[in-house]
Every structure is written in structure tokens, then in C-alpha cells.
C-alpha positions as CSV (number, residue, x, y, z in Angstrom):
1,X,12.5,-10.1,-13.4
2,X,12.1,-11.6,-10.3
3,X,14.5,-10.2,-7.3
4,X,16.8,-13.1,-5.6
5,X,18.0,-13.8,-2.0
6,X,20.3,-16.1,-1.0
7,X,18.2,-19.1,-0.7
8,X,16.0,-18.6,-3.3
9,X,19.1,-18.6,-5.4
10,X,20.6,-21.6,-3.9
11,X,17.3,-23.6,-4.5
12,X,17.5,-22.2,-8.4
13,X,20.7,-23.9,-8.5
14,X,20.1,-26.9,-6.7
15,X,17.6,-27.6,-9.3
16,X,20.0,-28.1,-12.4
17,X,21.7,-30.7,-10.9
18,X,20.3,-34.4,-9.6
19,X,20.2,-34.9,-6.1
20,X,23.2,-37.3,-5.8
21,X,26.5,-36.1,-7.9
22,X,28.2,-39.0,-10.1
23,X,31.0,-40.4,-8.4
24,X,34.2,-41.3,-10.3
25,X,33.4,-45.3,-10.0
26,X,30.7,-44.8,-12.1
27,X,32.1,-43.7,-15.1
28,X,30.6,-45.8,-17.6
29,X,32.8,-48.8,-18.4
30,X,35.6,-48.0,-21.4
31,X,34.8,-51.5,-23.1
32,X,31.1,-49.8,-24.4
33,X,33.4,-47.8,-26.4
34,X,32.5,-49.3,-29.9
35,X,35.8,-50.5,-30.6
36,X,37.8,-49.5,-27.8
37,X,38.6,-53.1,-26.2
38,X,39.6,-54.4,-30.1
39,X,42.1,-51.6,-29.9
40,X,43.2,-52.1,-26.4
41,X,44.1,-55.5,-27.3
42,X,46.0,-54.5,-30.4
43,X,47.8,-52.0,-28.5
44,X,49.0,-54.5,-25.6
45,X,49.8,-57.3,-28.2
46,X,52.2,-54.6,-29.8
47,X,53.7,-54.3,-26.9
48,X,53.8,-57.5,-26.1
49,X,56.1,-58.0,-29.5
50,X,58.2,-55.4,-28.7
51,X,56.7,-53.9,-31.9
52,X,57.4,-50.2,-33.3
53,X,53.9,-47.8,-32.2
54,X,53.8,-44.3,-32.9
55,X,50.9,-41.8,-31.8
56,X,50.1,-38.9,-33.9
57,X,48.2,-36.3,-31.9
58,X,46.6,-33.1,-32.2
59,X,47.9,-29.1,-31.5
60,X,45.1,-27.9,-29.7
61,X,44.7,-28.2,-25.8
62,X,42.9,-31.2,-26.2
63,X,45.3,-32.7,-28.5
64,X,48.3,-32.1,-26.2
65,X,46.9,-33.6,-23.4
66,X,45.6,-36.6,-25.0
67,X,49.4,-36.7,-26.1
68,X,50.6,-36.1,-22.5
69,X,48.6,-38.3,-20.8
70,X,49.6,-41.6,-23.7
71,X,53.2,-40.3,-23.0
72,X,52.9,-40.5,-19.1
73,X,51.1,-44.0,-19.4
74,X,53.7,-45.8,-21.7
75,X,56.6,-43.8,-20.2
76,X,55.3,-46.1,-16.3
77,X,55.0,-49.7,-18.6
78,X,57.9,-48.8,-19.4
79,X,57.5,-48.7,-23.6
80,X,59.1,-46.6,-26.0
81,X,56.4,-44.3,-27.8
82,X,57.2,-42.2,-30.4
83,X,54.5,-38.9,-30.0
84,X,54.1,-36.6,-32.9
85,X,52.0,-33.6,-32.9
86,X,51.8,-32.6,-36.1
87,X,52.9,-28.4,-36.8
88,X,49.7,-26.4,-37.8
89,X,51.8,-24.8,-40.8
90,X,53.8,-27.4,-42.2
91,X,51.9,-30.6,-41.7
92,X,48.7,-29.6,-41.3
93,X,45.8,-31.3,-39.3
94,X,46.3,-34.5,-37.8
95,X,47.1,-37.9,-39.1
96,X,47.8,-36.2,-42.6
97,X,49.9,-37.8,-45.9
98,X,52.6,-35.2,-44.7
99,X,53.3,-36.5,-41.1
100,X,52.6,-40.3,-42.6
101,X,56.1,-39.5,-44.5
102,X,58.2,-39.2,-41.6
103,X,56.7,-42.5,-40.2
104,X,58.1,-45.9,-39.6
105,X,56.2,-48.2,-37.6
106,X,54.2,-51.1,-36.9
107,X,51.1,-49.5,-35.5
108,X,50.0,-45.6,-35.3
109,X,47.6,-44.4,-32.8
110,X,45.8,-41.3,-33.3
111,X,44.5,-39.2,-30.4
112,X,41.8,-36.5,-30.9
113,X,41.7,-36.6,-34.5
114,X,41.7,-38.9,-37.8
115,X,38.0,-39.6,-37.7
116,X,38.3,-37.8,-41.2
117,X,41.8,-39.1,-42.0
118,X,40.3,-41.4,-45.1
119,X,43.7,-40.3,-47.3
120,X,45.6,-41.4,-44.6
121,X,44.1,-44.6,-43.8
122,X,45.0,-45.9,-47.0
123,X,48.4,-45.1,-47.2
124,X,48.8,-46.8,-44.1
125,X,47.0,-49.7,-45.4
126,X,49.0,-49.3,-48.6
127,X,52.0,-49.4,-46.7
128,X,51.0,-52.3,-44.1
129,X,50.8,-50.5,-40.7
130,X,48.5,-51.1,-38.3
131,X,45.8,-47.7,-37.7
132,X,43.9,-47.1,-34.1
133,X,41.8,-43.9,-34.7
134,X,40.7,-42.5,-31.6
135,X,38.3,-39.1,-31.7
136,X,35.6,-37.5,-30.4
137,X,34.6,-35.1,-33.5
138,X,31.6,-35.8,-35.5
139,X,32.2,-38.6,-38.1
140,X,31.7,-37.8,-41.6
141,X,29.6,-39.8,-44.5
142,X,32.8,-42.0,-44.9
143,X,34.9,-43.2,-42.4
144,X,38.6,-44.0,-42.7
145,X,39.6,-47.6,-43.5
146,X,41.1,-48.3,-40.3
147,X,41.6,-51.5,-37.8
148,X,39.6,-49.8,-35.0
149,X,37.8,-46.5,-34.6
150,X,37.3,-45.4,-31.2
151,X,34.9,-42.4,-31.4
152,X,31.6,-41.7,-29.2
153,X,30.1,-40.1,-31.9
154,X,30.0,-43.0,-34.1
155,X,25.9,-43.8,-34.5
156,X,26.8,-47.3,-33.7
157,X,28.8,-46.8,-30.4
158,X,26.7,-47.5,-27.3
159,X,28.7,-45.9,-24.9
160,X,26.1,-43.6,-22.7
161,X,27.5,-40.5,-22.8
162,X,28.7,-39.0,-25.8
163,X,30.1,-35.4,-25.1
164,X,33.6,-36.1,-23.7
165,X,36.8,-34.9,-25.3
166,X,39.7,-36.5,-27.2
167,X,41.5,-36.9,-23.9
168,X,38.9,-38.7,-22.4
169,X,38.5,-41.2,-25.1
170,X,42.5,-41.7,-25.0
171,X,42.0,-42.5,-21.3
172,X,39.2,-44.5,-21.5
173,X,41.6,-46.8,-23.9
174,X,44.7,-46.7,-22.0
175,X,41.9,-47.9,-18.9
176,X,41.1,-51.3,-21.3
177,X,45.1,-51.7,-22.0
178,X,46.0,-51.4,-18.0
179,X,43.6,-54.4,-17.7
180,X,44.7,-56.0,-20.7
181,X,48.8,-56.1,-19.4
182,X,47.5,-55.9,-15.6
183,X,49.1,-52.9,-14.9
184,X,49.3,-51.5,-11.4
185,X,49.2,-47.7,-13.0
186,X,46.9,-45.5,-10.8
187,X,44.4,-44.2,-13.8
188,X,43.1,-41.2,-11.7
189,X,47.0,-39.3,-11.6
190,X,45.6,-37.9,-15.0
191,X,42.4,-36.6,-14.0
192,X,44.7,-33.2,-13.5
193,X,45.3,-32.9,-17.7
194,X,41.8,-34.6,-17.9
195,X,40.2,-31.5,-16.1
196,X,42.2,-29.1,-18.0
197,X,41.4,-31.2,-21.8
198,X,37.9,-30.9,-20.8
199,X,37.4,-27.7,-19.7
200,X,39.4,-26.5,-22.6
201,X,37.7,-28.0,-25.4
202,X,34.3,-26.5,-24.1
203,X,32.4,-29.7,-23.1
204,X,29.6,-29.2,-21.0
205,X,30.3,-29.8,-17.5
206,X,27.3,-32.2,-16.5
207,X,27.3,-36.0,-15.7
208,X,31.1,-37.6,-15.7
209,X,32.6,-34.2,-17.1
210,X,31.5,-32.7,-14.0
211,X,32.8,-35.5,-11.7
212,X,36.0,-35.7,-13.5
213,X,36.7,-31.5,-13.7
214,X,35.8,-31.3,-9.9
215,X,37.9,-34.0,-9.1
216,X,41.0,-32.6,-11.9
217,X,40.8,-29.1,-10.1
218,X,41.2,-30.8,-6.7
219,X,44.9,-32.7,-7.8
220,X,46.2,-29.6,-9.4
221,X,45.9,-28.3,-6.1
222,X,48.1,-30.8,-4.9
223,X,50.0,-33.3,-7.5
224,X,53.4,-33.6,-7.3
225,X,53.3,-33.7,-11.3
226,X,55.8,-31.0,-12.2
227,X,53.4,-29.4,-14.9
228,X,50.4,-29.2,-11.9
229,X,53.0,-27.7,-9.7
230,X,53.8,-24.5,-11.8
231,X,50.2,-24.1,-12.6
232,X,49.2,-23.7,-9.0
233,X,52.0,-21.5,-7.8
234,X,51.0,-19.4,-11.0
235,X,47.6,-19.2,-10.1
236,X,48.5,-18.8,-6.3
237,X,44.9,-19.2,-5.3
238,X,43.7,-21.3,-2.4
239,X,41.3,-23.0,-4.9
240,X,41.6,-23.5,-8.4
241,X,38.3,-22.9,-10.6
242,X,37.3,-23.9,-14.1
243,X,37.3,-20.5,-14.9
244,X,41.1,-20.2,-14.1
245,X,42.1,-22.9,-16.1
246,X,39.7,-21.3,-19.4
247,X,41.0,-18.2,-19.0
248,X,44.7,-18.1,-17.6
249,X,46.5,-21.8,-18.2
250,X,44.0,-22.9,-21.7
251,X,45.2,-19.7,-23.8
252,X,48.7,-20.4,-22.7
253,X,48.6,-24.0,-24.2
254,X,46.8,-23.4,-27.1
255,X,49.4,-20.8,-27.9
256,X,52.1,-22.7,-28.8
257,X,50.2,-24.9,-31.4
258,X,48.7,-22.0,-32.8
259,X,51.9,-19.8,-33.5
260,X,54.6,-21.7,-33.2
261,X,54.9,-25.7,-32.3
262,X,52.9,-27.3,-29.7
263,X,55.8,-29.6,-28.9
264,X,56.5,-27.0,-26.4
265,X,53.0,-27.2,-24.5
266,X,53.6,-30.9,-24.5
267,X,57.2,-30.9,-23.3
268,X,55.6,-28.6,-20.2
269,X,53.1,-31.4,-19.6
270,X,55.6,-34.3,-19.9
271,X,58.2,-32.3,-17.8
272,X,59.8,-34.4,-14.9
273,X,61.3,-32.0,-12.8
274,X,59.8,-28.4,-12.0
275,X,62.9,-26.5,-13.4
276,X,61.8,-28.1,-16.8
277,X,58.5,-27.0,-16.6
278,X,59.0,-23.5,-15.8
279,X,61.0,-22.9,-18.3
280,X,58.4,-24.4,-21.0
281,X,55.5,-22.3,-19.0
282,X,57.5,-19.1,-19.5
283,X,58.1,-19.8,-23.1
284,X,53.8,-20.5,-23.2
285,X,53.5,-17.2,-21.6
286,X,55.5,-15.2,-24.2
287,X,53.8,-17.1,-26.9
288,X,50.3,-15.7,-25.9
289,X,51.4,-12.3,-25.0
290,X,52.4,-12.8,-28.8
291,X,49.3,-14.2,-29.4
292,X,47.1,-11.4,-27.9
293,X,49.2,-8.8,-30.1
294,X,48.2,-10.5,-33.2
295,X,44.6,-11.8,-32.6
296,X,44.0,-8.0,-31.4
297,X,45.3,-6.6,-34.8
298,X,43.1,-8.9,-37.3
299,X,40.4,-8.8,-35.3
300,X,40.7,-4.8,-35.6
301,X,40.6,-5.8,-39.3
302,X,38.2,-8.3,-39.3
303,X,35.2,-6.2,-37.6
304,X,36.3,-3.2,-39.9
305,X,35.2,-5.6,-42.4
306,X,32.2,-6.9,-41.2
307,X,31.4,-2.8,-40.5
308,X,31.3,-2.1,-44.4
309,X,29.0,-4.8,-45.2
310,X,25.7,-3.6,-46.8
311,X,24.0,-5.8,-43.9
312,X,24.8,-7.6,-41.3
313,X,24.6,-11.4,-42.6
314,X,22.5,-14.5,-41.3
315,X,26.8,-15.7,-41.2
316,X,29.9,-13.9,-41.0
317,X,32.4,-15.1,-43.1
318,X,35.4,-12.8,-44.0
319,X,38.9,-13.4,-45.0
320,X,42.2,-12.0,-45.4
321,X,45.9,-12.4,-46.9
322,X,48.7,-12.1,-44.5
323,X,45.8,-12.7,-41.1
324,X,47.7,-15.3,-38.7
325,X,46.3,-19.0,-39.1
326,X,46.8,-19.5,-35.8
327,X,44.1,-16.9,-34.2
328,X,41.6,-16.9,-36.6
329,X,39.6,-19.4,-34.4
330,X,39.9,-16.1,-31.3
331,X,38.7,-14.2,-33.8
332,X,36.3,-15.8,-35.0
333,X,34.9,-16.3,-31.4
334,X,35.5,-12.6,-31.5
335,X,32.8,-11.3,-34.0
336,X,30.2,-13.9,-32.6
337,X,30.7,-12.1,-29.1
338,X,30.4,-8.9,-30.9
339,X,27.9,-8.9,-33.6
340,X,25.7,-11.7,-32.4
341,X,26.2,-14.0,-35.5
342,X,27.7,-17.0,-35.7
343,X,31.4,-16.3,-37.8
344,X,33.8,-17.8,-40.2
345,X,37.1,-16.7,-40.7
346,X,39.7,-17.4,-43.3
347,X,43.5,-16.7,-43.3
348,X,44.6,-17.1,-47.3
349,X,47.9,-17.7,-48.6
350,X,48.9,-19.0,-51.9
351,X,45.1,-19.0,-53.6
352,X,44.2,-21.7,-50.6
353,X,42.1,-20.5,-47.2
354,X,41.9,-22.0,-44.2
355,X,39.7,-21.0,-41.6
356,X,38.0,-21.5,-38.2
357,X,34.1,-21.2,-37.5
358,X,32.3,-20.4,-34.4
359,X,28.8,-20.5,-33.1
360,X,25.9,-19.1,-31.0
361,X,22.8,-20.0,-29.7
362,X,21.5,-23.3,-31.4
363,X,22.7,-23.1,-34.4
364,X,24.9,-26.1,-35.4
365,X,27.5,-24.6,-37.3
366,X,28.6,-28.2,-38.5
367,X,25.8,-29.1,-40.4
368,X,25.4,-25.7,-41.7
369,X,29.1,-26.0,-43.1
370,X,28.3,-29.9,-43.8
371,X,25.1,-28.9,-46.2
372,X,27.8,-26.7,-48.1
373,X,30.5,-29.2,-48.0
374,X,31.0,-28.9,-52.3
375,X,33.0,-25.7,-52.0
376,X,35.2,-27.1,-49.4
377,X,38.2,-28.9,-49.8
378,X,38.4,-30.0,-46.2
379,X,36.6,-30.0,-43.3
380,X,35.7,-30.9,-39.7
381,X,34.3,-29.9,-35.9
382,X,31.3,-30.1,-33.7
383,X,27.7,-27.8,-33.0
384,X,29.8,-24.8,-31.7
385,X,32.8,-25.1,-33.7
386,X,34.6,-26.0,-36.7
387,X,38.0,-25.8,-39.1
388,X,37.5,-26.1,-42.9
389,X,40.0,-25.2,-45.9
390,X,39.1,-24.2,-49.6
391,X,40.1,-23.1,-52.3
392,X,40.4,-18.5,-52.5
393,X,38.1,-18.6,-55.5
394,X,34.9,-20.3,-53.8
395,X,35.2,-18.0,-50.3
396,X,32.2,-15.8,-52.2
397,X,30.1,-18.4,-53.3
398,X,30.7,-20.8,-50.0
399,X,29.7,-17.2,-47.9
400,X,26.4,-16.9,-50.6
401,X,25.1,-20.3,-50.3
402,X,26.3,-20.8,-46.2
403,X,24.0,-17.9,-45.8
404,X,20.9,-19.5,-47.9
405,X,20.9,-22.3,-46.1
406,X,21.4,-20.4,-42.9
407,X,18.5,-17.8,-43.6
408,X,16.1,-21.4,-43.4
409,X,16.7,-21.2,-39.9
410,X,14.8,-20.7,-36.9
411,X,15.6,-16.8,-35.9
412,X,15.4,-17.9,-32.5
413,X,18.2,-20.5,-32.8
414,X,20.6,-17.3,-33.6
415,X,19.4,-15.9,-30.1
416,X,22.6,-16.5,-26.8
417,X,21.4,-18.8,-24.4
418,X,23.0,-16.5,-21.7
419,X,19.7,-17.1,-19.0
420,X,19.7,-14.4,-16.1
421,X,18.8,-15.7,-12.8
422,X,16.9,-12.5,-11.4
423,X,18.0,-9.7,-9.5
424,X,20.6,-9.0,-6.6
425,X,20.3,-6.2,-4.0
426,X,23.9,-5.3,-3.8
427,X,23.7,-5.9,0.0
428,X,23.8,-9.3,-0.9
429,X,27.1,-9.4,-2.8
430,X,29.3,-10.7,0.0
431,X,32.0,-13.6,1.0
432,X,28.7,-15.3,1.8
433,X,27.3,-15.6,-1.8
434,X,31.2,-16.3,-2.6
435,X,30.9,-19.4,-0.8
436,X,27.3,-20.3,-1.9
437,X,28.4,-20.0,-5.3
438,X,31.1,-22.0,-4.9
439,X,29.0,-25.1,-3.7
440,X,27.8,-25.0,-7.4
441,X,31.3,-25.4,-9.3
442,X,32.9,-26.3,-11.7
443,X,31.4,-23.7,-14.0
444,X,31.7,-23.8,-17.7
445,X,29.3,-25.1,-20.4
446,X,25.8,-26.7,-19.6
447,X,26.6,-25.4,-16.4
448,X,27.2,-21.0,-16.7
449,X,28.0,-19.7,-13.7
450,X,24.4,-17.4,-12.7
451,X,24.0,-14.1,-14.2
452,X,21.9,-11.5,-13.1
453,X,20.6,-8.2,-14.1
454,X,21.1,-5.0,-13.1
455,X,19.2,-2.3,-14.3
456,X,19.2,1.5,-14.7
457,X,21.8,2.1,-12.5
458,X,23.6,5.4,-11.9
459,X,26.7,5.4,-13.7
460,X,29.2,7.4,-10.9
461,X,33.1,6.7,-12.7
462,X,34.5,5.5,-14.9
463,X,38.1,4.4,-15.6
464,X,40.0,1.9,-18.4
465,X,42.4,-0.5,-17.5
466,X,45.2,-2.3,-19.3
467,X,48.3,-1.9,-21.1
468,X,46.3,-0.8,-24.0
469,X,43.4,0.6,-22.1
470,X,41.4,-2.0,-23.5
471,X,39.1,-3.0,-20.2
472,X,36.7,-0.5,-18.0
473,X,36.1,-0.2,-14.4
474,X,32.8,1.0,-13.9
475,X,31.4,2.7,-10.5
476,X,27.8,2.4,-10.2
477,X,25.0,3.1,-7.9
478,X,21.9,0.4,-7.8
479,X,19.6,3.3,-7.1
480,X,19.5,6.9,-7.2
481,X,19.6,7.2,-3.7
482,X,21.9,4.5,-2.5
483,X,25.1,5.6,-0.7
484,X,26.6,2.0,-1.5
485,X,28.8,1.9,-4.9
486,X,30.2,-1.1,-6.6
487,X,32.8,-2.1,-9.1
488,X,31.7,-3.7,-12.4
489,X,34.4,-5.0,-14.8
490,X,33.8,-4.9,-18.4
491,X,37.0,-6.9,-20.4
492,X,37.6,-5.9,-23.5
493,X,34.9,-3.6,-23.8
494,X,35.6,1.0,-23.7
495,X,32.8,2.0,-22.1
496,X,32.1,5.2,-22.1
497,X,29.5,7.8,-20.4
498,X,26.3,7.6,-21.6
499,X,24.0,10.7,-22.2
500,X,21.9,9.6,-19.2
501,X,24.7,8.2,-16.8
502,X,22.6,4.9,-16.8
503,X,23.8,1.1,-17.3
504,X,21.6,-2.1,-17.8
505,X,24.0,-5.2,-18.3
506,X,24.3,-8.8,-16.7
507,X,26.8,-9.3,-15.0
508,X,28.3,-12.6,-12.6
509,X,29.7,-12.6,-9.3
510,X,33.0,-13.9,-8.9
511,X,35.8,-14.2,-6.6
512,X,38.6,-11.6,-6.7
513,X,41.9,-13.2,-4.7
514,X,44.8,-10.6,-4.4
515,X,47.7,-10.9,-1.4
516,X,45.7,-13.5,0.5
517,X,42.3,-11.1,0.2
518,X,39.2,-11.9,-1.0
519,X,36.8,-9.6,-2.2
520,X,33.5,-10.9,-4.5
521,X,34.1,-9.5,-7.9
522,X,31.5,-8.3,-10.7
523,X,32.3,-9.1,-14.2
524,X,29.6,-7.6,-16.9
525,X,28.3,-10.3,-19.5
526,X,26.6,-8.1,-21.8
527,X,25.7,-4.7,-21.5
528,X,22.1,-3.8,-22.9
């Protein structure tokens, strides 16, 4: 493993990344969107007629700000909009026969989902309203009946890059309908939810996802949007990262879709005055301190489960009465961190599961699930993750024949693409490689922020952290005879000492900011 300075690591950088950065005027033009100028017209003809439009959207991150972001836009025409996000426990996913009941309009929109809504379709046809999917999730044999599908996925669409979120594609329409009325509404005010959609639905940051994050960090730093306000003086950083959005504002959106309603996380989006907003942001915050309670009991459950199998399967796929819908997606993402598989798991009630997959490596957890799609009753995602629903009595046989199909696989595609840059000397670790590291952001997917190795070093303390004690603070020597210690941070992880009072992990650098200091701070990846 080849031992790094400074500019050797700033050239390995340098090299994932073309020499000239996209620039927000070349996002592709929305109109290659198969579909998407059809729509647009639709949509401002509706308006035009003063006709009824409702937009059904989605309860994940993505979902709410797709929802946020039509609200904002038709809220500046000015048009009435009528925004439902359908409940996780009552109505189910998306545009579903159970929020169609509650309907009465002309036209429905749908924003990060229905590209599987072929039930619903009809019944709108049935019952002579207008349907505008727009999506970004992988289409299925049959699509939905519907006068316009807006979805880069589609095989047909020629729209140059495909990987962008539900929110983009909703903003990429309302781009076609500001033309379409000639509407003076500045597009780039919602390249702050944008950023946060993005980085939240785990798209990788390369190309315009890059451009737009970078750009999405920089106006939360200083929109006057109410929403963008409280999550800066929460953060209270002097730059905002990707990595603050994924791990401290994300969770606390996706809570309230995931126990409760995510009407709340869109009410703190839509929120007009800061007082609003605050309120809804505290509200987010208990929801995920509720959230981390429960996700931390059934995962308990879950890998005392997985513990008791005979062997450790190609995939994990476990299930349980009574676990929480709502986190068995963290879960889920849980096992794959600890166990190395990709994992399934399934909340049951009433003889019916439903359930949330995640993946690792290069397997493409879709089409695994896809190529077992006859013991499903439901289902849906991308490569890394998925939802599905079935019936209780097929969970054994679904798990049997997911795990034939998986054992056809490449072993190597089950291997984590974490890549390890090389070595630091610890005299290196400074607010110099802070700021060299920082020329490389936003860092997320397709774009890890650089790990590195360090190996055999001399365990000197160790100490847990947390409410529950659930993190560890490990001092540690790079060499035997250094007189230099540093800090590593382990989340989620009790280390204890081992017999030898060594450690080999990877680890990344990252930037501790506490009362206006700044110290670099080591966070461990794996430990080996």
C-alpha cells in the first residue's frame, strides 16, 4: 500500500474528475425528457382553464421535496395545488387505489413515483382524469396507461444522463412549464431542496448531480427560505457539506414519513416564516430520536436472527411480527454494513409483509428481486435498493429461490467497493489536508470521500461515547515509538482491547467544527 503526501494525494483526486467542472447552464435541456414537454403543455393548459390538478407525491426525502419544490412553484404562478403525500400505513405507496378515493380532479401529477402505478392508471382512466407520471425508479415490464410518463429510466428516453432523482425530474418539468406560461420564476431558488433530494436518495454525485449539490450547499448557506434558514443555524458550521445533510437534516426528514406522516417534513419545507419552520424541525427531531429508539431495538433482533442461521446466506432476508415498517429500510442497511451481504427485511402484520432491501458491492438487488417477482405481490427500486410486499406464507420460499439465483453470481460482485487511497503519516493530518480535501467536495456516491489505511497501530485508550455507550473513541499510536497520538472515532461500533493492543482499519479525515474551532477529525470505515 503505497504511502501518500499531500500532493500525491491531490493529483489521485484530481484524476476522478474532468478538467473543467459542469456548470449549471449546461444541464441538459428538460425537453429530451421523453415526454416531459407533452406534459408541460398539459400542465400549463390546465392552468390555463382554471382546471382542478392535484399532485400525489412520495414520503421519503425525495418525495417531499419533489412535493415542496411543485408547492413553491405553483404557490409564485399563483395556482391552487392540492399536494398529497400519501401515509406509509394507511395508503400505502404512491399513486395507490386508496389515495385515488379521496381525489377529485381534472389532472393528477405524480412526483417520484407511479412508474408502477398500472392499477391506478386505470381507475383514473376509468374515471376520466387526466395522469402525468413523473419518476425516476426503474420501469417495470408494463407501464401504466397514462397521458405522459416522464421517467429517465424509460429505454426510450434520450435524455443524457439518467441517474437523477425524483426531484430533479419534477424540476426539470416545472423548467418546460415556466417557458410554456413565460414565467419570470427564478428556477435555481430550489437548487437548496434539489441538493438535499439528491444527496438523500444516494445518487452519485458526478456530472449535473455534482454541479447542482455544490451549488444547493452554497444557497443553504444563505437563502432567505425559512426551511434553509433553520437548517444552517442548526448546523452552525461555516460551510455546509454533503455529509451534513446525509447524516444530520436527511434522517430527520425521512423520519416523519417513516413513523408518523410526512406532511410534517413537507409543512417544514413549505414553511413561510422561520417561527413555522422551527416548530416543524423540532417536531423532525423528536420523530428521529423516536426513530433511533426503535431501528436500534429490531435491528438488536434482526442480527440475533441472522446469528442463529446455520450459514451465513448468499442474501439476508429475515422478518418479524410487531418490527416497525417504517425502519426496516435502516435496518436493512444495518445488516449489509454488518454482515457483508446484501439484506431484506420484512415487517408482517395481518399474514401480509412488507419489506425494504439493500445492497452492496455490484450486486443489483433489483433484478435479483425482479428474477423472483412470482412470490411478490408488489414491488419496486433501483441497483442499491428496493421496497416489495408479499404475502407471510411465501417469505421462505421467496428467501430459498432469491438465494439460488443469487449464489449464480459473481463472488466478487458481493465484495464493498470501499477503495483505500494509501497511507497517511499522521504528521500530515492537519487544517492543511482539511482544506485540500475540501477542494474535492461534495462527497457522497461515485464520489467517497478518500480512505486510507492504517495499520498495526498501538492501541493506547479507549473510551465509549453516547447516551447508550454505543460509539468508541480510540487513542492510538502509528508506531511503536511515536510520541504523537490521535483520536479515531468508531460510530456505532464497542470496541474493545484486543489481546495485542493493535488496530488495522480505514479510516477518513474529516472536519470536526466545535465553538468556532476546527480540528481534522478521523472517523474509522471498517476495522480489519
Amino acid at each position: 500500500m503505497q504511502t501518500l503526501n499531500k500532493q500525491e494525494l491531490f493529483n489521485l483526486l484530481s484524476s476522478r474528475f474532468d478538467s473543467q467542472e459542469k456548470r449549471l447552464s449546461q444541464i441538459p435541456d428538460p425537453a429530451l425528457l421523453q415526454d416531459a414537454s407533452k406534459a408541460a403543455k398539459k400542465i400549463a393548459d390546465a392552468i390555463r382553464e382554471n382546471k382542478k390538478i392535484t399532485l400525489v407525491g412520495d414520503y421519503d426525502v425525495d418525495g417531499v421535496s419533489s412535493t415542496a419544490i411543485m408547492v413553491d412553484f405553483f404557490r409564485q404562478i399563483p395556482y391552487p395545488l392540492e399536494a398529497i403525500i400519501p401515509n406509509r400505513f394507511r395508503d400505502g405507496y404512491g399513486v395507490s387505489p386508496n389515495v385515488l378515493e379521496r381525489i377529485d380532479a381534472d389532472l393528477v401529477i405524480t412526483v417520484d413515483n407511479g412508474i408502477s402505478a398500472v392499477g391506478a392508471a386505470q381507475i383514473c382512466k376509468e374515471r376520466g382524469i387526466e395522469l402525468i407520471i413523473t419518476d425516476h425508479h426503474t420501469p417495470g415490464d408494463i407501464l401504466p396507461e397514462a397521458f405522459a410518463i416522464v421517467d429517465p429510466k424509460l429505454s426510450s428516453c434520450e435524455y443524457p444522463f439518467t441517474e437523477i432523482c425524483g426531484a430533479q425530474v419534477a424540476w426539470l418539468l416545472l423548467a418546460l412549464i415556466k417557458r410554456e406560461l413565460s414565467l419570470k420564476i427564478d428556477m435555481k431558488q430550489f437548487l437548496d431542496i434539489l441538493a438535499i433530494a439528491i444527496i438523500a436518495d444516494i445518487m452519485p454525485l458526478i456530472d449535473i448531480n455534482r454541479t447542482i449539490v455544490k451549488e444547493g450547499l452554497k444557497l443553504i448557506e444563505s437563502s432567505n427560505r425559512p426551511a434553509s434558514i433553520i437548517i444552517r443555524d442548526f448546523l452552525n458550521k461555516s460551510n455546509i457539506t454533503s455529509e451534513d445533510i446525509g447524516f444530520q437534516i436527511a434522517p430527520r426528514l425521512n423520519s416523519a414519513g417513516r413513523l408518523e406522516d410526512a406532511s410534517i417534513a413537507l409543512e417544514f419545507y413549505t414553511a413561510t416564516d422561520t417561527n413555522k419552520a422551527y416548530k416543524q424541525f423540532e417536531l423532525l427531531g423528536k420523530l428521529n430520536e423516536l426513530r433511533k429508539e426503535t431501528e436500534a431495538k429490531t435491528t438488536k433482533e434482526a442480527i440475533e436472527m441472522v446469528e442463529s442461521f446455520d450459514a451465513l446466506p448468499h442474501v439476508i432476508v429475515v422478518a418479524g411480527k410487531g418490527w416497525h415498517e417504517g425502519v426496516v429500510g435502516i435496518v436493512a442497511a444495518r445488516l449489509v454494513d454488518k454482515f457483508g451481504r446484501p439484506a431484506i427485511v420484512l415487517s408482517i402484520e395481518e399474514g401480509f409483509a412488507k419489506g425494504s432491501a439493500r445492497s452492496i458491492g455490484e450486486v443489483n438487488i433489483y433484478e435479483l428481486i425482479k428474477e423472483n417477482k412470482s412470490y411478490l405481490s408488489k414491488f419496486g427500486g433501483h441497483k442499491m435498493a428496493a421496497g416489495m410486499g408479499l404475502e407471510e406464507e411465501n417469505i421462505s420460499t421467496f428467501r430459498d429461490a432469491l438465494n439460488v439465483t443469487a449464489s449464480q453470481l459473481d463472488p466478487k460482485d458481493f465484495i464493498p467497493t470501499e477503495q483505500v487511497s494509501g497511507i497517511l503519516q499522521m504528521e500530515d493530518v492537519d487544517l492543511e489536508l482539511l482544506s485540500l480535501l475540501e477542494n474535492f467536495e461534495p462527497y457522497g456516491e461515485a464520489n467517497p470521500r478518500p480512505s486510507f489505511l492504517l495499520k498495526n497501530a498501538q492501541v493506547v485508550n479507549i473510551k465509549l461515547m453516547g447516551a447508550d455507550k454505543s460509539h468508541s473513541r480510540i487513542e492510538v499510536k502509528q508506531h511503536q515509538d511515536s510520541s504523537k497520538t490521535i483520536e479515531l472515532i468508531a460510530f456505532r461500533t464497542v470496541f474493545e482491547m484486543p489481546h495485542d493492543k493493535k488496530i488495522s482499519c480505514s479510516y477518513t479525515v474529516n472536519k470536526n467544527e466545535f465553538n468556532s474551532r476546527i480540528t481534522p477529525q478521523l472517523l474509522i470505515n471498517s476495522i480489519y
